[in-house]
KEMAR-811683 format. One record per residue (C-alpha): residue in one letter; chain; z, y, x. Coordinates in steps of 0.25 Angstrom, whole numbers, always signed. Each point is the difference from the previous one (the first is absolute). Layout:
<recs>
+------+------+-------+-------+-------+
: code : unit :    zz :    yy :    xx :
+------+------+-------+-------+-------+
:    a :    A :     Z :     Y :     X :
...
+------+------+-------+-------+-------+
</recs>
This chain:
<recs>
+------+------+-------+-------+-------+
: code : unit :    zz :    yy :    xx :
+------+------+-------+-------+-------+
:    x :    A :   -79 :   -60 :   -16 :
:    x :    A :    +8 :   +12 :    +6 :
:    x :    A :    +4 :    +6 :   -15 :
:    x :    A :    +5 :   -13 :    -7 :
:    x :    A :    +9 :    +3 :   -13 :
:    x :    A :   +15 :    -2 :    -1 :
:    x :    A :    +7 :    -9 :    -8 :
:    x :    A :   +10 :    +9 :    -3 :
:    x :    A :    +4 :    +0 :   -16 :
:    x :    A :    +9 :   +13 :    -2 :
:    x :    A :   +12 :    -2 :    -9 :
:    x :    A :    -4 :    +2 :   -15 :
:    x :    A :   +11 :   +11 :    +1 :
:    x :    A :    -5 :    +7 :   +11 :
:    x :    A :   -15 :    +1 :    -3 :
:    x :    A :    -6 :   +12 :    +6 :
:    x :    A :    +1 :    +8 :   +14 :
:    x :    A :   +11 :    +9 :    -4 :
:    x :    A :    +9 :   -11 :    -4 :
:    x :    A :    -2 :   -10 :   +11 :
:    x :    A :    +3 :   +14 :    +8 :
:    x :    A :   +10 :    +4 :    -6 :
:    x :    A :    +9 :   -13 :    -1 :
:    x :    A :    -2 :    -3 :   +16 :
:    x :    A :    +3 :   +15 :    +4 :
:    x :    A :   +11 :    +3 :    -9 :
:    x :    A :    +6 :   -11 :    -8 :
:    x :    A :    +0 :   -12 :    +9 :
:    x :    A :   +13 :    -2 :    +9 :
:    x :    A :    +1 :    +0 :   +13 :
:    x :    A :    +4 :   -16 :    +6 :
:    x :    A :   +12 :    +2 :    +8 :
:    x :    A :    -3 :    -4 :   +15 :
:    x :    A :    +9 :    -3 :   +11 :
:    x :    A :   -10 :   +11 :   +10 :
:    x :    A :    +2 :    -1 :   +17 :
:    x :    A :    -5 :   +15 :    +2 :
:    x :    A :    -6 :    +5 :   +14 :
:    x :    A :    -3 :   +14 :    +5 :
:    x :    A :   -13 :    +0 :   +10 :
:    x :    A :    +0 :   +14 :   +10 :
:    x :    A :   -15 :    +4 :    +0 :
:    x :    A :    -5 :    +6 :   +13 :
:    x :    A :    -2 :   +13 :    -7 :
:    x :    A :   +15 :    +2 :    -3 :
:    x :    A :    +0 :    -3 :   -14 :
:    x :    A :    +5 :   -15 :    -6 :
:    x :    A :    -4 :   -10 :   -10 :
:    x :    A :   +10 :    -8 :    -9 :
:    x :    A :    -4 :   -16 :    -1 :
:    x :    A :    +6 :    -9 :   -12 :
:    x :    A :    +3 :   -15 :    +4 :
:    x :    A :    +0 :   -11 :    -8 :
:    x :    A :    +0 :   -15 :    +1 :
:    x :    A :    +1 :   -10 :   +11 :
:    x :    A :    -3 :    +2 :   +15 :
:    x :    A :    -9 :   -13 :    -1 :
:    x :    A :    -9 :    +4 :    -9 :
:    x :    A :   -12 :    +5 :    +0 :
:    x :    A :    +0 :   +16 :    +0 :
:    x :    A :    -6 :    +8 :   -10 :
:    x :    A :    -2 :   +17 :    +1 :
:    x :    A :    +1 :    +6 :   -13 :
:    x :    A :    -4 :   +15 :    -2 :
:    x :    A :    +4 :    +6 :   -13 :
:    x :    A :    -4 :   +12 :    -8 :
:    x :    A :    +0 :   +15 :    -2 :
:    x :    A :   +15 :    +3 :    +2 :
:    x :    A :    +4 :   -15 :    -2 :
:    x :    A :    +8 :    -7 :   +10 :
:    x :    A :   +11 :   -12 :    -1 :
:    x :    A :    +4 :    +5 :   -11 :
:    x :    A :   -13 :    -2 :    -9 :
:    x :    A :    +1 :   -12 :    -9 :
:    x :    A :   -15 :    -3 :    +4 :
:    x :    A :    +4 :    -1 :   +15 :
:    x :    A :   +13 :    -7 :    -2 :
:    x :    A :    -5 :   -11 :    -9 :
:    x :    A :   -12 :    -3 :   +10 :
:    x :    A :    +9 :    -3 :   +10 :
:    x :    A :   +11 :    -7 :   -10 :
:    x :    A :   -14 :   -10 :    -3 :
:    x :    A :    -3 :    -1 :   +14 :
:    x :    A :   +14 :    -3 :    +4 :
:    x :    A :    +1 :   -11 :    -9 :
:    x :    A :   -13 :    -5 :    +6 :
:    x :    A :    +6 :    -2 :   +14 :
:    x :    A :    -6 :   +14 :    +5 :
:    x :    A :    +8 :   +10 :    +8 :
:    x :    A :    -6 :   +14 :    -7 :
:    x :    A :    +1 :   +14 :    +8 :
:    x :    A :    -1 :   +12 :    -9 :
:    x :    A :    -7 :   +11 :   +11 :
:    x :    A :    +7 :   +14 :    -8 :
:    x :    A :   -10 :   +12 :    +3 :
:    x :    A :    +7 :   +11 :    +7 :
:    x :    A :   +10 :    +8 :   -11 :
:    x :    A :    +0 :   -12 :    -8 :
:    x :    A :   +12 :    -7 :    +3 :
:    x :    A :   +10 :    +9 :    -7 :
:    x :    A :    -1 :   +10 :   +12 :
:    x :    A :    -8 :   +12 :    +5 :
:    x :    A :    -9 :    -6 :   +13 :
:    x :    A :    +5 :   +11 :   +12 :
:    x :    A :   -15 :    +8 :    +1 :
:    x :    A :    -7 :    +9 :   -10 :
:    x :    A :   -11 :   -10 :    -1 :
:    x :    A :    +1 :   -11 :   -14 :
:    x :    A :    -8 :   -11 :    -3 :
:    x :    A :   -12 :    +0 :    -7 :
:    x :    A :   -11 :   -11 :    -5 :
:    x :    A :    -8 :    -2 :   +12 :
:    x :    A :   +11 :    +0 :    +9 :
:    x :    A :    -4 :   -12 :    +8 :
:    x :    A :    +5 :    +1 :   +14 :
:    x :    A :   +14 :    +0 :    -6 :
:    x :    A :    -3 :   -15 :    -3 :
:    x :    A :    -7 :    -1 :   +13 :
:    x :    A :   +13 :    +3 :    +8 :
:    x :    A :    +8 :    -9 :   -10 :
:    x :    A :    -7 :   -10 :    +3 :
:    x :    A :    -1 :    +0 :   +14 :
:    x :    A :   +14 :    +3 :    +0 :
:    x :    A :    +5 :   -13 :    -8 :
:    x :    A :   -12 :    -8 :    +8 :
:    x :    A :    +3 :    +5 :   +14 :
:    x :    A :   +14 :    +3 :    +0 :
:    x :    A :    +6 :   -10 :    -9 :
:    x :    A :    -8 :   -10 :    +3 :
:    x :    A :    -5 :    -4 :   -15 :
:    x :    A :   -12 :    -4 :    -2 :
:    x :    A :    -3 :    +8 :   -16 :
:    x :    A :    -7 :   -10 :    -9 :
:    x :    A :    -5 :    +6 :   -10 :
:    x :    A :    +1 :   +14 :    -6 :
:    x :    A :    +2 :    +6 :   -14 :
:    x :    A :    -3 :   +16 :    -5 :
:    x :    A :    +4 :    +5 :   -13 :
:    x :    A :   -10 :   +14 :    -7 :
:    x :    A :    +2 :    +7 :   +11 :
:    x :    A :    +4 :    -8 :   +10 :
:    x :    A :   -12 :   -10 :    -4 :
:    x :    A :    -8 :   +12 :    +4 :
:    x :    A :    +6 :    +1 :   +13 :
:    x :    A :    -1 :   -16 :    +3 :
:    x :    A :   -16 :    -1 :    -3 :
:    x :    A :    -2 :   +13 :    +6 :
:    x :    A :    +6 :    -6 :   +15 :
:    x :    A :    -6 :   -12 :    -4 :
:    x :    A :   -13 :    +4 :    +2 :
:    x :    A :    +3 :    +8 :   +10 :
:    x :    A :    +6 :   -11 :    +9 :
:    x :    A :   -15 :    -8 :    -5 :
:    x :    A :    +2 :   -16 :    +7 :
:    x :    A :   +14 :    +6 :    +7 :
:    x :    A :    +7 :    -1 :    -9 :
:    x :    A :   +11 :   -13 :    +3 :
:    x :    A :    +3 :    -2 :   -13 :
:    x :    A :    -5 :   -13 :   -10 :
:    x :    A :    +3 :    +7 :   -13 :
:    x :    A :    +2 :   +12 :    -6 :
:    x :    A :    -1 :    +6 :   -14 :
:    x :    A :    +3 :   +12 :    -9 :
:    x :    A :    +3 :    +5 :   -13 :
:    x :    A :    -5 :   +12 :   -10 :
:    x :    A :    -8 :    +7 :   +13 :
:    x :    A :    -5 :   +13 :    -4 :
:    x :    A :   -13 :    -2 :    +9 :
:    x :    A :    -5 :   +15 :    -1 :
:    x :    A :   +11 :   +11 :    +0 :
:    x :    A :    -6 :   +10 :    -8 :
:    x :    A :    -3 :    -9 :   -10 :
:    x :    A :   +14 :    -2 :    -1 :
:    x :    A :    +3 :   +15 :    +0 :
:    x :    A :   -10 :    +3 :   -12 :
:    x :    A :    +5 :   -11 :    -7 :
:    x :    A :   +14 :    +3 :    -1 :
:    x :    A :    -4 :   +11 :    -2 :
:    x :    A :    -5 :    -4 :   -17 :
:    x :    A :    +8 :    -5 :   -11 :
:    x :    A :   +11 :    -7 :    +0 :
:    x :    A :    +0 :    -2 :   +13 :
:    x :    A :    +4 :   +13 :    +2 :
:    x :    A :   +15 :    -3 :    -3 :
:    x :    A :    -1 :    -9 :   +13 :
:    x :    A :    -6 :   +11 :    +8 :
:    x :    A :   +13 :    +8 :    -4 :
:    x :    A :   +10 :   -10 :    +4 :
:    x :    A :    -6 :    -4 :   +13 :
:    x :    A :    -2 :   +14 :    +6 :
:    x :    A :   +14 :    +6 :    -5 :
:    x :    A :    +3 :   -13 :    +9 :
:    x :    A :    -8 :    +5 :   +11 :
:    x :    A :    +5 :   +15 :    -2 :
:    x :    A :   +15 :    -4 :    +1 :
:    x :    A :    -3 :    -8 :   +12 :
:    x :    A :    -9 :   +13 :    +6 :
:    x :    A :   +14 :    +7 :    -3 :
:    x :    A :    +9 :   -11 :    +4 :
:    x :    A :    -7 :    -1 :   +12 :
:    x :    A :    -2 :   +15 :    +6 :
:    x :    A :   +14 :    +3 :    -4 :
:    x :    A :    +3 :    -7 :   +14 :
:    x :    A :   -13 :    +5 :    +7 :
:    x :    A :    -7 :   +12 :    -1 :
:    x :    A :   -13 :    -1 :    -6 :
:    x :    A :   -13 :    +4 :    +5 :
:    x :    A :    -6 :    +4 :   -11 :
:    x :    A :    +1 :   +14 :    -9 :
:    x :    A :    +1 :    -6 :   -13 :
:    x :    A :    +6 :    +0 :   -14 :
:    x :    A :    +0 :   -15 :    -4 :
:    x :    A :    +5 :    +3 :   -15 :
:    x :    A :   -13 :    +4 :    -2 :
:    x :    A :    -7 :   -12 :    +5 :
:    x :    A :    -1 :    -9 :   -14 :
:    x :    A :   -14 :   -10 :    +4 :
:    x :    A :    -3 :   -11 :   +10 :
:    x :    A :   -11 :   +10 :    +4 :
:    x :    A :    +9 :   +12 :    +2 :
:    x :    A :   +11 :    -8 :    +7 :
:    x :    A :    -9 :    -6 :   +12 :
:    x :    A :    -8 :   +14 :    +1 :
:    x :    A :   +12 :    +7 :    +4 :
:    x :    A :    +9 :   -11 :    +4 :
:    x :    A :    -6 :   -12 :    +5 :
:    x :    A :   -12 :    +5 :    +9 :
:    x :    A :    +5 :   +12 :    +7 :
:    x :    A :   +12 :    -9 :    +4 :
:    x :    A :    -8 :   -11 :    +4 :
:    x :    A :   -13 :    +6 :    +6 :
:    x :    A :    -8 :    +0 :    -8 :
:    x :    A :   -11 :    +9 :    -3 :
:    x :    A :    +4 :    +1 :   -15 :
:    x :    A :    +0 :    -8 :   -14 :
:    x :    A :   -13 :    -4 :    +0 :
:    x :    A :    +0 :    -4 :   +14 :
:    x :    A :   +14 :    -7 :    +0 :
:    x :    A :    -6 :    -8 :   -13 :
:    x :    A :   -14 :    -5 :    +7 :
:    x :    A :    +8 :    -3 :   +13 :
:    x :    A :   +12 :    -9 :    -5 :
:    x :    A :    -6 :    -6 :   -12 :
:    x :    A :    -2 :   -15 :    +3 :
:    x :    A :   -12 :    -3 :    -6 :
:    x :    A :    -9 :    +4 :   +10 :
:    x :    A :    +7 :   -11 :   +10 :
:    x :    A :    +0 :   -11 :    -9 :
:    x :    A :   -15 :    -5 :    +5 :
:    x :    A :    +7 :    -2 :   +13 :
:    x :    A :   +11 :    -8 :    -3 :
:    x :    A :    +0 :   -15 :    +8 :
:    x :    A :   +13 :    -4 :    -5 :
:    x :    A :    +1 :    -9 :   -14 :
:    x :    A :    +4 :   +10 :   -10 :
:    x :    A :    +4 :    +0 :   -14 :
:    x :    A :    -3 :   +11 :    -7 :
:    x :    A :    +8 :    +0 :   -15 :
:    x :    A :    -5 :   +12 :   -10 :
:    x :    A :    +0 :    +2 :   -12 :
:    x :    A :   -11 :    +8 :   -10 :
:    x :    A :   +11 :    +7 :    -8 :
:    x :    A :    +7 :    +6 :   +11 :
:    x :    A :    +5 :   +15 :    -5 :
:    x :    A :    +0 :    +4 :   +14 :
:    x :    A :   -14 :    +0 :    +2 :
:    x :    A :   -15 :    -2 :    -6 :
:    x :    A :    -4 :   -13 :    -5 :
:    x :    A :   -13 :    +3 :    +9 :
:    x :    A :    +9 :    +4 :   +13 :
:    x :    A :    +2 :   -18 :    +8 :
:    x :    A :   -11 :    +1 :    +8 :
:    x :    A :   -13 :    -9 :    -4 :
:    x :    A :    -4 :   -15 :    +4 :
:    x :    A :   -11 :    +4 :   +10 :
:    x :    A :   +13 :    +8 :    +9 :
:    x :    A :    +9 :   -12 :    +1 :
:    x :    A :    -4 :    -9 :   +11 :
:    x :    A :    +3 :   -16 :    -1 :
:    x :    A :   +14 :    +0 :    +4 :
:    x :    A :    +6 :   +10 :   -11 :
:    x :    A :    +0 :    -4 :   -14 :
:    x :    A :    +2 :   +12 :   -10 :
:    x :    A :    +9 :    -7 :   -14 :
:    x :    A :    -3 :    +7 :   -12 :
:    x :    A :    +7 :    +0 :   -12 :
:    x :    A :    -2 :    +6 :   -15 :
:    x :    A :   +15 :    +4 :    +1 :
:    x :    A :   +12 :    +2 :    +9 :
:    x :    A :    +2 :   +15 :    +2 :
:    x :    A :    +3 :    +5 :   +14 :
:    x :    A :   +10 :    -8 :    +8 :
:    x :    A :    +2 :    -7 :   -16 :
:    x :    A :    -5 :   -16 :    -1 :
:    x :    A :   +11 :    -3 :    -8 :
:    x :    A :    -2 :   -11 :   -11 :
:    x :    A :    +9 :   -10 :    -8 :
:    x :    A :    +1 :    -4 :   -15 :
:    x :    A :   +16 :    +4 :    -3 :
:    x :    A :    +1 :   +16 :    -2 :
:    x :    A :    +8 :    +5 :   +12 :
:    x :    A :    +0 :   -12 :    +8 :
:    x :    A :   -11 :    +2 :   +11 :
:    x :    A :    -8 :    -7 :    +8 :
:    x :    A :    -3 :    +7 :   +11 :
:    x :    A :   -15 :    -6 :    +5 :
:    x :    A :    -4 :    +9 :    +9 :
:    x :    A :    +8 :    -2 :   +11 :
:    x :    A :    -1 :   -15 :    -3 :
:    x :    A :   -15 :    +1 :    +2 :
:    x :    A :    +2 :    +8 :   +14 :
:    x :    A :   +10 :   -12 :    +4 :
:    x :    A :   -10 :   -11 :    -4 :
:    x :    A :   -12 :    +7 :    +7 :
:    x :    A :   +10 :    +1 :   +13 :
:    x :    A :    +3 :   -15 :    -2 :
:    x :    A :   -16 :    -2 :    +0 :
:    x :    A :    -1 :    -5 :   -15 :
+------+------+-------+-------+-------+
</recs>
């Protein structure tokens, strides 16, 4: 069956979406990594910050993380931690202004930005001579992964790949953090974003006429930011364009997709249905587990952290 249910117990201590959320994003320390960290020049001018962990023999594994993530997301960090004491070597692909410094044109990143991946993947394939094993994506970065994967259909020279909390339609996502408590996450994130517009065009002169205090929703920040600075024709066009779940019926690789039902950053209607995922992709879902959450255990406070456990058994084959 392509939908098959997860196994995934939450803690008794972190029952519902919020907490699972919460706890992952907020709470949960950081593992301390000993990170080899490479700079790739684009062809375009601009640059892209890789994270290296693990050793050279292993098999490599391309991890994409979220909106305004990085090395420095506890999610990220302890994927590669897991997959390190698993023999694997992990590269963590940052998207461009995510590596703690503004990337060089007035252009960002955004969920569909596929060709990014493209050019780090050829780069690591062709010019460094490694042969990328398998790949991991994270909210946003799952959306990028599955959206080249089925782009790339039977190219695709990978034997696994996997992802995590995937939005799957953008402006589900939009409207739904847009509701509720799920607000409060819409606040943080896009004062996130707005520092980093200002961050970013304190050193570049911006293109756009705009007055990004006033921008306070998903759906406002990628009208006036995101679209315009990455061509596209507007919200609603940037949001049918680079969500993933249109690609997904075309994806050749093995994929895992983990997800579950109470995710606070989207509908519990928004995965996409049995009769859209071909043999090869398998859609987990679970009751519980937030977004980027899957955390269970029995002691309050001491965490076991499933999720990533999961991604490293189905990169293993089990």
């Amino acid at each position: 069956m392509p939908i098959v249910n997860s196994q995934f117990r939450p803690a008794w201590w972190l029952r519902n979406g919020h907490a699972q959320t919460i706890w992952s994003s907020i709470v949960r320390l950081k593992p301390k990594l000993v990170i080899e960290w490479q700079r790739v020049e684009l062809p375009d001018g601009d640059f892209i910050d890789l994270s290296w962990l693990g050793p050279k023999a292993g098999k490599t594994v391309l991890i994409l993380h979220g909106l305004e993530g990085g090395i420095n997301s506890a999610y990220a960090s302890g994927l590669m931690r897991q997959l390190n004491q698993r023999g694997y070597r992990t590269c963590l692909m940052h998207f461009r202004g995510c590596s703690n410094q503004p990337n060089r044109l007035p252009q960002w990143y955004h969920s569909g930005q596929s060709d990014d991946l493209q050019q780090i993947f050829d780069f690591i394939s062709n010019q460094m001579n490694i042969e990328v094993y398998a790949a991991v994506g994270f909210s946003l970065g799952g959306n990028v992964l599955l959206k080249w994967l089925g782009e790339k259909g039977p190219k695709v020279p990978l034997e696994k790949a996997a992802v995590m909390s995937v939005p799957f339609r953008l402006e589900h996502a939009a409207e739904r953090m847009d509701k509720g408590f799920s607000r409060l996450y819409q606040r943080n994130l896009i004062g996130i974003m707005r520092q980093s517009y200002k961050d970013k065009f304190s050193k570049v002169v911006s293109p756009l006429n705009i007055d990004i205090n006033t921008l306070h929703t998903f759906r406002q920040f990628d009208d006036k930011v995101t679209s315009p600075l990455h061509g596209f024709k507007g919200v609603d066009d940037y949001y049918q364009r680079a969500s993933c779940r249109q690609f997904i019926p075309k994806i050749r690789v093995p994929t895992l997709i983990l997800h579950a039902s109470d995710d606070p950053f989207m509908y519990s209607h928004t995965p996409p249905l049995a009769g859209e995922l071909p043999d090869n992709v398998w859609l987990e879902l679970s009751k519980h587990g937030g977004h980027v959450g899957f955390v269970s255990g029995v002691i309050p406070g001491m965490a076991n952290y499933w999720g990533e456990k999961r991604l490293t058994q189905w990169i293993e084959g089990v």
